[in-house]
N, C-alpha and C positions, 0 to 999 in steps of 0.2 A: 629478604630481597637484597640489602646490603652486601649480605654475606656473597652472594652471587655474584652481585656486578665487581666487587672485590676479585674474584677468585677467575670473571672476564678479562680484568684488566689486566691482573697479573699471567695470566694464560699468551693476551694479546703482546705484552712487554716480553715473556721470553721466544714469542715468534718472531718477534721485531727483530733482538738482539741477535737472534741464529741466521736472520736475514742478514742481516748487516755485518754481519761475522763472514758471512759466506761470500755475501757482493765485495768486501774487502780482500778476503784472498781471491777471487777471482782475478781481480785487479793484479794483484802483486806475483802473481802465478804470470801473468800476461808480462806484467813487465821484464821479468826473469829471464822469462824467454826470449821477451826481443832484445834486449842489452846480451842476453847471451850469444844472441846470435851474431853480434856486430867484429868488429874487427875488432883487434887491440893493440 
């Protein structure tokens, strides 16, 4: 049963990180484009 909730946790930490990988470039994709857009 260890072996399981182990192999949960690790399962739930690499959905985390690919979440949080993704919400991060979202972000930086978004700012790209609005500084891109601006005058200079």
């Amino acid at each position: 049963m260890s072996e399981e909730l182990n192999q949960e946790r690790s399962a739930d930490g690499v959905a985390d990180s690919i979440a949080a990988t993704a919400v991060i470039s979202v972000i930086v994709l978004a700012m790209y484009l609005w500084l891109s857009g601006m005058p200079s």
